[in-house]
PQR file with spaces between the fields and no chain letter, atoms N, CA, C, O and H, PARSE charges and radii, in Angstrom:
ATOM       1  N    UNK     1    -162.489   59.583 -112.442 -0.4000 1.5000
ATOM       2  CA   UNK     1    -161.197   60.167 -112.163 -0.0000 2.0000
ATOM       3  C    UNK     1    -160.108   59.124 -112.417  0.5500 1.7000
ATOM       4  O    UNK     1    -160.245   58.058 -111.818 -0.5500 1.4000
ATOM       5  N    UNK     2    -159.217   59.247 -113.086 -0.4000 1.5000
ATOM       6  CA   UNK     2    -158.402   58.625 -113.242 -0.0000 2.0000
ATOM       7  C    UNK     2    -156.889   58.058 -111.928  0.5500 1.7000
ATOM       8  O    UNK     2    -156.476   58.758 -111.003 -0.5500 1.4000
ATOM       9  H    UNK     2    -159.105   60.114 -113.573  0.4000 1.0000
ATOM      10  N    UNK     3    -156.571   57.167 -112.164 -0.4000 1.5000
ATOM      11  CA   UNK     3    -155.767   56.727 -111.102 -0.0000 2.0000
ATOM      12  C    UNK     3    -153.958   57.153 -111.638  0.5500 1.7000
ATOM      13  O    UNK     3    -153.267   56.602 -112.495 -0.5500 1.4000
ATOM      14  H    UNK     3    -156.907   56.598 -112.915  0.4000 1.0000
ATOM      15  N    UNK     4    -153.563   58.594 -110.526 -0.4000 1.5000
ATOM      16  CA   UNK     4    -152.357   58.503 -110.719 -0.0000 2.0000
ATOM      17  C    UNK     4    -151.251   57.741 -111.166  0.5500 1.7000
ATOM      18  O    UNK     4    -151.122   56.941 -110.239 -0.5500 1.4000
ATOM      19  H    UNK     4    -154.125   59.042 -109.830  0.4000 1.0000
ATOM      20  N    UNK     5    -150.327   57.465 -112.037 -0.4000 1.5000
ATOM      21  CA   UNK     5    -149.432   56.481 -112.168 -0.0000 2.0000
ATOM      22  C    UNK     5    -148.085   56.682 -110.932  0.5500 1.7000
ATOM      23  O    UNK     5    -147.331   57.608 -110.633 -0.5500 1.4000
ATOM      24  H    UNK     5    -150.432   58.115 -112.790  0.4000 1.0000
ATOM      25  N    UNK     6    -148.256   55.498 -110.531 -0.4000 1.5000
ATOM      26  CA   UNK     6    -146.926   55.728 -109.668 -0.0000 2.0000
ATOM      27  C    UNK     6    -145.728   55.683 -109.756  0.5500 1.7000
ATOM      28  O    UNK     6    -145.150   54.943 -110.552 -0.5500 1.4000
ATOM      29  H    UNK     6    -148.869   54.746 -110.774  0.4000 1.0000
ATOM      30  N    UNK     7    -145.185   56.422 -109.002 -0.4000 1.5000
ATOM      31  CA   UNK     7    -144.085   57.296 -109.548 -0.0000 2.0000
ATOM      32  C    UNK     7    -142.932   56.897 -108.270  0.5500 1.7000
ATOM      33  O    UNK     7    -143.317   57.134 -107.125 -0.5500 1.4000
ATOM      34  H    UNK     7    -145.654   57.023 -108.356  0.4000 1.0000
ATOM      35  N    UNK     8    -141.340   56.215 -108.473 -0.4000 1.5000
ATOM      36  CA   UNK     8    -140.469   56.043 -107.462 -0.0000 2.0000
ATOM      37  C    UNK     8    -140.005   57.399 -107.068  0.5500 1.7000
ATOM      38  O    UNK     8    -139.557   58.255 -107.831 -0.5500 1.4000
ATOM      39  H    UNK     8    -141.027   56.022 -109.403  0.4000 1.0000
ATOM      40  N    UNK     9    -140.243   57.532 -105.188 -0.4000 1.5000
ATOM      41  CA   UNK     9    -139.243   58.653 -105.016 -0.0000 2.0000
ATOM      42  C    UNK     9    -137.633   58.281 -105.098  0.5500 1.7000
ATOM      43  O    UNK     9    -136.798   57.394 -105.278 -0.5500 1.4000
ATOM      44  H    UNK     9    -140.607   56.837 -104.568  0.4000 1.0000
ATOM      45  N    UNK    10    -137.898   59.814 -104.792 -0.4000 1.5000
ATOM      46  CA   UNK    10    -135.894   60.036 -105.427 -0.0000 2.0000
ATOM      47  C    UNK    10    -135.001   60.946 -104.544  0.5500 1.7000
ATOM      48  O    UNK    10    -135.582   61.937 -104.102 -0.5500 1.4000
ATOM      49  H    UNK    10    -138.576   60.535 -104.646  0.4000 1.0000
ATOM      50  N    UNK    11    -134.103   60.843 -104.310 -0.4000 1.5000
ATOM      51  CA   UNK    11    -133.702   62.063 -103.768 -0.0000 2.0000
ATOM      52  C    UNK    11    -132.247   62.595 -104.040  0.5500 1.7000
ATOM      53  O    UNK    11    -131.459   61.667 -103.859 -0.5500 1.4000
ATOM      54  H    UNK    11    -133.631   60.039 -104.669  0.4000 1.0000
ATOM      55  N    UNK    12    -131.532   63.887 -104.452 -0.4000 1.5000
ATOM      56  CA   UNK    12    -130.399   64.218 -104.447 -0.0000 2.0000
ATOM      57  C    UNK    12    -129.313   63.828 -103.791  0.5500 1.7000
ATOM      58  O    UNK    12    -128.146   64.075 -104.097 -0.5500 1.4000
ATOM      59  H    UNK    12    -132.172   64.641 -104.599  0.4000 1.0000
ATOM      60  N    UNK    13    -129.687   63.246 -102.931 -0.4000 1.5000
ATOM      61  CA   UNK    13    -128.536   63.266 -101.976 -0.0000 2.0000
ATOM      62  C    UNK    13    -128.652   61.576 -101.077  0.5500 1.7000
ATOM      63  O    UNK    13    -129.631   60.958 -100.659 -0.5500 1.4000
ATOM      64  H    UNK    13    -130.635   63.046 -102.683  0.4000 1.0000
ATOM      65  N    UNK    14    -127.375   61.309 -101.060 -0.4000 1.5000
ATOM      66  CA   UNK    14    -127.647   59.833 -100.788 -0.0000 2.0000
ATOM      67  C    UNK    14    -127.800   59.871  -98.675  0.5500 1.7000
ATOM      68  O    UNK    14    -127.050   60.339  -97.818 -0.5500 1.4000
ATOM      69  H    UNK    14    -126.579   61.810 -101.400  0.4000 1.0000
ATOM      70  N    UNK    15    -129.196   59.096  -98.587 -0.4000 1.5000
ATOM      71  CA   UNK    15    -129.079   59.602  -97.292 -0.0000 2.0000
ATOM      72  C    UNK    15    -129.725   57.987  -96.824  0.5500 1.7000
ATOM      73  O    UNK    15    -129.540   57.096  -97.654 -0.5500 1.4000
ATOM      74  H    UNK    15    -129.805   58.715  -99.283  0.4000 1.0000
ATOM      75  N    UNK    16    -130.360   57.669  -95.711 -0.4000 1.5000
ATOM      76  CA   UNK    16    -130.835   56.942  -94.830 -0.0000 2.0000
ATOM      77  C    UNK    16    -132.174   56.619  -96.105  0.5500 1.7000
ATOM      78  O    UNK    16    -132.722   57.523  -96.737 -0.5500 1.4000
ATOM      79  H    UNK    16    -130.511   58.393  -95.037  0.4000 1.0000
ATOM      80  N    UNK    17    -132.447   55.330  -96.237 -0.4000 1.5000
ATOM      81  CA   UNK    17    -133.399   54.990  -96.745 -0.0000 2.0000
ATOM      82  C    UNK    17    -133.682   55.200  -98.168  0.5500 1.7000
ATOM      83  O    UNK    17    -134.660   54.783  -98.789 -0.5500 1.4000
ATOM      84  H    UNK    17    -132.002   54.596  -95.724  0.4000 1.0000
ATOM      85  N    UNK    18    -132.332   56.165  -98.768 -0.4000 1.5000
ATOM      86  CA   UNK    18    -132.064   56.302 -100.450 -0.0000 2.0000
ATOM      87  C    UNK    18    -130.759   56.347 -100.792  0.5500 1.7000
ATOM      88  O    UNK    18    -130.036   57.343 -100.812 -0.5500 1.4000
ATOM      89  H    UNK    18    -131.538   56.504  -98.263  0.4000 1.0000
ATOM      90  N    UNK    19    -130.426   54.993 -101.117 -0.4000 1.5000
ATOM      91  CA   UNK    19    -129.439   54.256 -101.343 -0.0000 2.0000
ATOM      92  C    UNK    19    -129.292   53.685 -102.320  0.5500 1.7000
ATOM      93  O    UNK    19    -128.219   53.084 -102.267 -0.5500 1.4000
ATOM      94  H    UNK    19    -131.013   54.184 -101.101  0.4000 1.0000
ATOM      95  N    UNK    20    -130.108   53.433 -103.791 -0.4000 1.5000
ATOM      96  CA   UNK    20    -129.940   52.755 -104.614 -0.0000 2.0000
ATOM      97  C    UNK    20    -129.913   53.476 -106.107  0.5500 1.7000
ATOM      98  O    UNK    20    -130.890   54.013 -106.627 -0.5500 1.4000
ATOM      99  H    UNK    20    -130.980   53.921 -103.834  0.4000 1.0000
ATOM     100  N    UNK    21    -128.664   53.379 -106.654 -0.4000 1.5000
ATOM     101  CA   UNK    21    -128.445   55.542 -107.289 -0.0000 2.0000
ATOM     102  C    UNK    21    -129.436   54.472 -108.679  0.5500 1.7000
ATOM     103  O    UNK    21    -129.618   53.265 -108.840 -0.5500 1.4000
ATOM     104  H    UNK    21    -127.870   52.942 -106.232  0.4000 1.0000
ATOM     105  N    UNK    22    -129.824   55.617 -109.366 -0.4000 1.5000
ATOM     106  CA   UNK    22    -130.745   55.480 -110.245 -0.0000 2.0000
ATOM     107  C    UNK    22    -130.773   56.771 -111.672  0.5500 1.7000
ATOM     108  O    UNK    22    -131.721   57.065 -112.400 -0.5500 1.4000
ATOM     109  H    UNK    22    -129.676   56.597 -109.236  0.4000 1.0000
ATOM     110  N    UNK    23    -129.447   57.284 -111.666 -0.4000 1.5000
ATOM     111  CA   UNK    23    -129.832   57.914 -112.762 -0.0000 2.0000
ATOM     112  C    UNK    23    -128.482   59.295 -112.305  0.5500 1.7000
ATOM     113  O    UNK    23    -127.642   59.020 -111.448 -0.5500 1.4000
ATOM     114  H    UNK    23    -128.677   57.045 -111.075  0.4000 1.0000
ATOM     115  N    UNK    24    -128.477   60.477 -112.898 -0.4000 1.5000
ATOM     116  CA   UNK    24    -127.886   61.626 -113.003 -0.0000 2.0000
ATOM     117  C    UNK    24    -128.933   63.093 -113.219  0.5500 1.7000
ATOM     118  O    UNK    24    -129.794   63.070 -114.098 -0.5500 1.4000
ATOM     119  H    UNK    24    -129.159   60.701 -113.593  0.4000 1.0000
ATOM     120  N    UNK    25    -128.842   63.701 -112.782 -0.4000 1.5000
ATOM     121  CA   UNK    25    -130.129   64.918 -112.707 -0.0000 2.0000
ATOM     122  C    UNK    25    -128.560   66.016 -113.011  0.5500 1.7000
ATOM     123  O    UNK    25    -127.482   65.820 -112.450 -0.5500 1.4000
ATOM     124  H    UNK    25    -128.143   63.719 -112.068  0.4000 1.0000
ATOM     125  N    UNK    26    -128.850   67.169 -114.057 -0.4000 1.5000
ATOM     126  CA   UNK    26    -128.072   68.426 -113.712 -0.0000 2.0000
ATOM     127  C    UNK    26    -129.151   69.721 -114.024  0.5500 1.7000
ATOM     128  O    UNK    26    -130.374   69.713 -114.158 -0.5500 1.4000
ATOM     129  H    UNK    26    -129.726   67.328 -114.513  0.4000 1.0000
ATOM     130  N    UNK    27    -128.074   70.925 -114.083 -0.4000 1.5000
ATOM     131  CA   UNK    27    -129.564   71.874 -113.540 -0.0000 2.0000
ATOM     132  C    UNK    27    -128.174   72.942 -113.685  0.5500 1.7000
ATOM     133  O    UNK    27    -127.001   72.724 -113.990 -0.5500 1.4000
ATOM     134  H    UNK    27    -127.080   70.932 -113.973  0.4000 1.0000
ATOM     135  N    UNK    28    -128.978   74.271 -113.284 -0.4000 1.5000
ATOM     136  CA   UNK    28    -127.732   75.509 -113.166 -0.0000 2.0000
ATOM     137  C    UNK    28    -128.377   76.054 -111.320  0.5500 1.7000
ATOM     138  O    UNK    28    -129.512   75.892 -110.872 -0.5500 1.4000
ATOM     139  H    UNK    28    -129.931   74.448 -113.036  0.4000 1.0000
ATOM     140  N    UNK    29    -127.445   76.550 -110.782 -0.4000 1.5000
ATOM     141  CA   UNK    29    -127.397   76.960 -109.698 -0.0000 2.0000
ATOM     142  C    UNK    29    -128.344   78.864 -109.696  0.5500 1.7000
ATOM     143  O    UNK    29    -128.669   79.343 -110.782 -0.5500 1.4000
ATOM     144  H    UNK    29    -126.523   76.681 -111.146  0.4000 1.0000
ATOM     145  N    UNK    30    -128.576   79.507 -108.606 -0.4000 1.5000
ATOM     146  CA   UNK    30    -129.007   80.668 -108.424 -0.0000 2.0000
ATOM     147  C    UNK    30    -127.837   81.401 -109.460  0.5500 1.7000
ATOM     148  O    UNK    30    -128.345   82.174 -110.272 -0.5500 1.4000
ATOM     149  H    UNK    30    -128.312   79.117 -107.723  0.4000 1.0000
ATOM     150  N    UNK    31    -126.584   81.283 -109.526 -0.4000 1.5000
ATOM     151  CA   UNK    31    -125.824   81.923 -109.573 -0.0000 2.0000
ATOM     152  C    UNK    31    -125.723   81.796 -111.526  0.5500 1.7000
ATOM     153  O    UNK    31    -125.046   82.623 -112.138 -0.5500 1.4000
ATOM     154  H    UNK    31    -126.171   80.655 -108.867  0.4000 1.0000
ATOM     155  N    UNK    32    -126.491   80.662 -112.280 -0.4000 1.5000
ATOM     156  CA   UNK    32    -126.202   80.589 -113.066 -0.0000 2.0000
ATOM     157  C    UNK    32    -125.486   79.358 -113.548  0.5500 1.7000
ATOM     158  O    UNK    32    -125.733   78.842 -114.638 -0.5500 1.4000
ATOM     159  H    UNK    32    -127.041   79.990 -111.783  0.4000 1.0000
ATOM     160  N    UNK    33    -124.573   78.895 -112.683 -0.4000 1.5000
ATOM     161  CA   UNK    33    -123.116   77.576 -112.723 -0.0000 2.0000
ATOM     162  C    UNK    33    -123.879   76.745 -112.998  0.5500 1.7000
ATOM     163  O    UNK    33    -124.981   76.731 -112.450 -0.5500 1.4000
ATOM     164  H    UNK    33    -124.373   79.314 -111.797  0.4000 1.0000
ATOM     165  N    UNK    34    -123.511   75.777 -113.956 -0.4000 1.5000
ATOM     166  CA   UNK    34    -123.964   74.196 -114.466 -0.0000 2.0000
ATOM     167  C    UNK    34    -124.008   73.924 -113.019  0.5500 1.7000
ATOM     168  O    UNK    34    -123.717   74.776 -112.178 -0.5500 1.4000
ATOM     169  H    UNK    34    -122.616   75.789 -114.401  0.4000 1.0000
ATOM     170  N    UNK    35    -124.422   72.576 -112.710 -0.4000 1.5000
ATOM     171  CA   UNK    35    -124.445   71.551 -111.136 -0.0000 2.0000
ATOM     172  C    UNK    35    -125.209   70.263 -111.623  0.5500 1.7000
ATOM     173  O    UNK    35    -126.042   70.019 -112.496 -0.5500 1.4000
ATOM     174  H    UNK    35    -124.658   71.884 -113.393  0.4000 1.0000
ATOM     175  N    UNK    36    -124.756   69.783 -110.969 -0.4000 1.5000
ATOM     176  CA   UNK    36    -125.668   67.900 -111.345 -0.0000 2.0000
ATOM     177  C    UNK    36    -124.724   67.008 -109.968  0.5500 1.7000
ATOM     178  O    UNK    36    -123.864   67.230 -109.116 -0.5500 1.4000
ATOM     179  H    UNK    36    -124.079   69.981 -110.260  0.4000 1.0000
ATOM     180  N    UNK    37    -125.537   65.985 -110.454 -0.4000 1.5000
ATOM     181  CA   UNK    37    -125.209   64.462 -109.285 -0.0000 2.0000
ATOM     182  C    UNK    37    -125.590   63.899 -109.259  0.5500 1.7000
ATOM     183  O    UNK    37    -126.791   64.154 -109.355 -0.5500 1.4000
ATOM     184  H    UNK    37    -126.237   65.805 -111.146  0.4000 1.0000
ATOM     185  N    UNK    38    -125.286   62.572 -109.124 -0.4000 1.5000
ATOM     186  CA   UNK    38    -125.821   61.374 -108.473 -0.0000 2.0000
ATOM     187  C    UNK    38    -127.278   61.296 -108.256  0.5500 1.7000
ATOM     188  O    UNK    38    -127.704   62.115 -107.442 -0.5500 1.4000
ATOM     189  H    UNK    38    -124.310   62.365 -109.047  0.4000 1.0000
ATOM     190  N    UNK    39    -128.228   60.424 -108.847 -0.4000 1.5000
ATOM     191  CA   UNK    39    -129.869   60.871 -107.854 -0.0000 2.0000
ATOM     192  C    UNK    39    -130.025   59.117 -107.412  0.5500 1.7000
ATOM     193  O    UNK    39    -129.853   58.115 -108.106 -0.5500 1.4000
ATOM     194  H    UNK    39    -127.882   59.758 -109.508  0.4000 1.0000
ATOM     195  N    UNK    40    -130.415   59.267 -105.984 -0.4000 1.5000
ATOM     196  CA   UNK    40    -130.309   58.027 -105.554 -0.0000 2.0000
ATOM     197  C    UNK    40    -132.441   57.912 -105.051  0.5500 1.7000
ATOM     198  O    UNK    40    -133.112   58.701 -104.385 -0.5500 1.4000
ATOM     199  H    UNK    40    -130.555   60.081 -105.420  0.4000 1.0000
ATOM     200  N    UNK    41    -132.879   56.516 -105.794 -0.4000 1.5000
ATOM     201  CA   UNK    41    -134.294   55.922 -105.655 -0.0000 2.0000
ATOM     202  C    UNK    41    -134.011   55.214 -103.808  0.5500 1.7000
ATOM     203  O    UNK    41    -133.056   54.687 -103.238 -0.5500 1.4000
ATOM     204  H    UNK    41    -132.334   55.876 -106.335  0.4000 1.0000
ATOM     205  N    UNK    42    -135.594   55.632 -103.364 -0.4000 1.5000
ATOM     206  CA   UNK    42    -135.891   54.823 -102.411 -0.0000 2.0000
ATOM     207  C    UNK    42    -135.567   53.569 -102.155  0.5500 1.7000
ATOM     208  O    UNK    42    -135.592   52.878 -103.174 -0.5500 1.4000
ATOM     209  H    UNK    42    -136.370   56.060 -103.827  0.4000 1.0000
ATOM     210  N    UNK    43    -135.323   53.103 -101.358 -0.4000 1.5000
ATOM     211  CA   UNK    43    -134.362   51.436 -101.561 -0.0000 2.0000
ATOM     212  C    UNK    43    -136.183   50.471 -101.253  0.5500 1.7000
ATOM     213  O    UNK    43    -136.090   49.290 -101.588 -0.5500 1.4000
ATOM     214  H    UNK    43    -135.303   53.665 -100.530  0.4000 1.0000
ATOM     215  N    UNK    44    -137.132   50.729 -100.894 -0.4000 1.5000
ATOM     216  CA   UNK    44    -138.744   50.249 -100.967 -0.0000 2.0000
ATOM     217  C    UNK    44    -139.308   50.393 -102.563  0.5500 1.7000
ATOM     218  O    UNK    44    -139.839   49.486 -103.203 -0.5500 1.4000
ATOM     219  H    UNK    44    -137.207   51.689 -100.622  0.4000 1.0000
ATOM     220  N    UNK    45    -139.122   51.389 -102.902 -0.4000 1.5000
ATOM     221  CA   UNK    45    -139.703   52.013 -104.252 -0.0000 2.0000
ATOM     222  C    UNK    45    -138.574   50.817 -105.266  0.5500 1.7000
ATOM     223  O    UNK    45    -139.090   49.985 -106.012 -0.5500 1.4000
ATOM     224  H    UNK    45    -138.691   52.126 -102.382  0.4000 1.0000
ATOM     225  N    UNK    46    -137.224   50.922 -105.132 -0.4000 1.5000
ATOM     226  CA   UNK    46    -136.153   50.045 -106.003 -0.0000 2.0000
ATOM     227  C    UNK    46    -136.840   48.632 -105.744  0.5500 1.7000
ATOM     228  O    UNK    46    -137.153   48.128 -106.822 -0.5500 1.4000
ATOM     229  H    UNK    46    -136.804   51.598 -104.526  0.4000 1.0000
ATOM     230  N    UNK    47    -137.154   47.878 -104.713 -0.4000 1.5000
ATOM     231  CA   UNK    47    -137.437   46.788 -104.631 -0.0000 2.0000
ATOM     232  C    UNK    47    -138.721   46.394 -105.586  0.5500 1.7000
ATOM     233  O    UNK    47    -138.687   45.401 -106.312 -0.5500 1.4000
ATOM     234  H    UNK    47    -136.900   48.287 -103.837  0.4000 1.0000
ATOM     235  N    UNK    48    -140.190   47.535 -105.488 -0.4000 1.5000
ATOM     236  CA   UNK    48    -141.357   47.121 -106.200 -0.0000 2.0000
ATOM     237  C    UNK    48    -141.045   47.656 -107.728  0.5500 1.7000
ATOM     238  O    UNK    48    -141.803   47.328 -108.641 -0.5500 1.4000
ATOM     239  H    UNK    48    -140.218   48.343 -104.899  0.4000 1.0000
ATOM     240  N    UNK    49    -140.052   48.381 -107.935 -0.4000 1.5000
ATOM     241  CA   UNK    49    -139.881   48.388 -109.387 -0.0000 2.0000
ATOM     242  C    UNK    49    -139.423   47.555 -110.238  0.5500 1.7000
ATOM     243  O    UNK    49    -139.541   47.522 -111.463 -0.5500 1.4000
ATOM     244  H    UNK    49    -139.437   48.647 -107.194  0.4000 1.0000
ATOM     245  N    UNK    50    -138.446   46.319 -108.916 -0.4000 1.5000
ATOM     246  CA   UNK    50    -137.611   45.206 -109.832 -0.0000 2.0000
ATOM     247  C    UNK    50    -138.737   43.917 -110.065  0.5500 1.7000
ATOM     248  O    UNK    50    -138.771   43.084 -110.970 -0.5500 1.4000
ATOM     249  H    UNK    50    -138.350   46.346 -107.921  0.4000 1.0000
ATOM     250  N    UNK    51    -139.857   44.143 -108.590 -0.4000 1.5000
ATOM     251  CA   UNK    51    -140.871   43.386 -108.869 -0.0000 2.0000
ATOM     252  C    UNK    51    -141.892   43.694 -110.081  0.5500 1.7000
ATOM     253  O    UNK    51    -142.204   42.721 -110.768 -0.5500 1.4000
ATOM     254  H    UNK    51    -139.829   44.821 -107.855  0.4000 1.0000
ATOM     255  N    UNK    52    -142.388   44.824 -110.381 -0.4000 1.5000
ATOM     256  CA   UNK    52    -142.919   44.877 -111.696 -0.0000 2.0000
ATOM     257  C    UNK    52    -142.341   44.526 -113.043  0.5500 1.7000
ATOM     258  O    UNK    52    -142.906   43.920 -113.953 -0.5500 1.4000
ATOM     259  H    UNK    52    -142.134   45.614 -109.824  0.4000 1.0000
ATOM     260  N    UNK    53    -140.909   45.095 -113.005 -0.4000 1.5000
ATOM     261  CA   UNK    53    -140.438   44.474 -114.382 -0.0000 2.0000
ATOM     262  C    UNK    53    -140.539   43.236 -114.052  0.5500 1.7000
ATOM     263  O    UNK    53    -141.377   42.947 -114.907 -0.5500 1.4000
ATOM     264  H    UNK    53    -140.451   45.587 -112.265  0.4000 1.0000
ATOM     265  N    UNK    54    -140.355   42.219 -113.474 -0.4000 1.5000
ATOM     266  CA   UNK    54    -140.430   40.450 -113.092 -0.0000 2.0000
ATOM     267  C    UNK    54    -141.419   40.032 -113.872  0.5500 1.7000
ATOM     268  O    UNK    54    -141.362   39.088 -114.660 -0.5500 1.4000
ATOM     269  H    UNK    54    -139.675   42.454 -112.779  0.4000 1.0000
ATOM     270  N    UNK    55    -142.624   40.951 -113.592 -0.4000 1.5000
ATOM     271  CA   UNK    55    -144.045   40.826 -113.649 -0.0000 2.0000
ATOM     272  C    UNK    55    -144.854   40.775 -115.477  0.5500 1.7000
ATOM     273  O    UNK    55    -145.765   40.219 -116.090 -0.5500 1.4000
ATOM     274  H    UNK    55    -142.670   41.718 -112.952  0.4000 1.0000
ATOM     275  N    UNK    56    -143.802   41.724 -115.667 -0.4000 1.5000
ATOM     276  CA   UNK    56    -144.116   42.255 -117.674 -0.0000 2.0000
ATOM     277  C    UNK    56    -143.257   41.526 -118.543  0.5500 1.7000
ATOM     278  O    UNK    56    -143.323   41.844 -119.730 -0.5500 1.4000
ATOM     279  H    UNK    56    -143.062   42.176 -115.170  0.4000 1.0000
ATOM     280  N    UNK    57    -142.142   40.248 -118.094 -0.4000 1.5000
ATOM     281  CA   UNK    57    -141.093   39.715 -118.476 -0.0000 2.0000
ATOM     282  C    UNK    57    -142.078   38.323 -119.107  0.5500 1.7000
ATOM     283  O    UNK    57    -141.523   37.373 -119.659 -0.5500 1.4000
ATOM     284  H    UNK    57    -142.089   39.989 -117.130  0.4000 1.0000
């Protein structure tokens, strides 16, 4: 069985513990309307990602 690749969480909305923005996500609403924002990475997940690139440098 192969070993999942890991993957940083993320979340829409900047809250307690996802604080470090990482990109732009958009999408259309129920209604149809364009929508997008901000997508802010785990501030744990941001730390071991800056450690891997360190790592492949």
């Amino acid at each position: 069985m192969r070993k999942k690749k890991w993957e940083p969480r993320t979340s829409t909305e900047k809250k307690s513990g996802y604080t470090t923005f990482c990109g732009l996500w958009d999408g259309v609403d129920k209604d149809g309307k364009p929508i997008g924002g901000a997508m802010y990475m785990n501030d744990e997940d941001a730390a071991r990602l800056e450690k891997e690139k360190g790592r492949k440098r």
